[in-house]
Structure formats: C-alpha cells, structure tokens
C-alpha positions as CSV (number, residue, x, y, z in Angstrom):
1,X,-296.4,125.5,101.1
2,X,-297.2,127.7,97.6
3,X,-294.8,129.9,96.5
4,X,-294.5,131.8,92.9
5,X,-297.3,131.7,90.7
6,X,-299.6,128.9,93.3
7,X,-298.8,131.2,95.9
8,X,-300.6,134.2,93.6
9,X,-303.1,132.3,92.5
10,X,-304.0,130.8,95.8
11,X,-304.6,133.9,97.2
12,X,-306.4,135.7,94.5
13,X,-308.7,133.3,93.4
14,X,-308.9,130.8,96.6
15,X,-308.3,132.3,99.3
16,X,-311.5,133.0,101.4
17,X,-313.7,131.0,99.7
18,X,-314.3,128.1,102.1
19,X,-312.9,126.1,100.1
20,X,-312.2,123.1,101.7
21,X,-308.3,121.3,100.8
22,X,-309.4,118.7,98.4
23,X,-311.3,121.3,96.6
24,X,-308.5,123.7,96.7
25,X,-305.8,121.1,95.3
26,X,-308.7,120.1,92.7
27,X,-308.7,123.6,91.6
28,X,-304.9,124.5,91.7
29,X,-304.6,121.2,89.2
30,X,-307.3,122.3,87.2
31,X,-305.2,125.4,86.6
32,X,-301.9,124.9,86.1
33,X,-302.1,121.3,84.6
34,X,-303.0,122.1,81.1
35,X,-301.9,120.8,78.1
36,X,-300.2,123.8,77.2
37,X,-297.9,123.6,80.7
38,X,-297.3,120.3,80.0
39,X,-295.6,121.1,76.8
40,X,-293.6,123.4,78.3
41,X,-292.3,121.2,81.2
42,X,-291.4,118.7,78.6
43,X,-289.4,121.3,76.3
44,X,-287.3,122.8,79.3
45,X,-287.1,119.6,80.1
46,X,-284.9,118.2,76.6
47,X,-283.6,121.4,76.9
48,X,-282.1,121.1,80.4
49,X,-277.9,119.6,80.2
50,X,-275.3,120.0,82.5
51,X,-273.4,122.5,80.8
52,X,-276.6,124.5,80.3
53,X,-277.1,124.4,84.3
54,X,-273.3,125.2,85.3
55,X,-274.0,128.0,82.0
56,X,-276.8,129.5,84.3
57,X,-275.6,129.5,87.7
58,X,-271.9,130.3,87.1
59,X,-271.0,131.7,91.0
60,X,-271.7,128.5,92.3
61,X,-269.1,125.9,92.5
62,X,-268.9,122.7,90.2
63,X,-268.6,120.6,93.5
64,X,-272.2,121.8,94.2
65,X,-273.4,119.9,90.8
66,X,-272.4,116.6,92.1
C-alpha cells in the first residue's frame, strides 16, 4: 500500500499504464532513490534523539516511547 508522496506519484505518472508490478516498483525506485534522498534520510537520521521525538509529539505519553 502507497501512501504520501508514492501514493501521488503512483497515480499520476503510473497509474494506467500497463505497467506490469516489477516495472512499477522498478520505476517507484528509480524515483525516489536518488542520491539527493539519500542524503536526506541520513541527516534526519543523526538528527533524530529521544528528546527530539518526545520534543515533537508532546500529547503522547512517555510510556508510549518505550
């Protein structure tokens, strides 16, 4: 299942095509696989602590962390 920005691409530049699955998944990769992704994953990544995550989602109780 896509959702977010799969989801859009998927059906604006896939959908309908006759694509078959492999070539659909070959093409979802192709797009959002890059370099430039990649670079962000890995910088959220370092940036990504546990007091940044209780930080961002304050009305949900520490026990949930755990």
């Amino acid at each position: 299942m896509l959702k977010g920005q799969a989801s859009t691409f998927y059906y604006n530049c896939l959908a309908g095509k006759g694509y078959d699955f492999n070539r659909i998944i070959y093409k979802l990769r192709c797009h959002f696989k890059t370099e430039e992704n990649k670079q962000q994953y890995i910088l959220e990544w370092r940036e990504t602590t546990f007091l940044r995550i209780i930080t961002i989602n304050l009305g949900i109780s520490w026990l949930k962390y755990l």
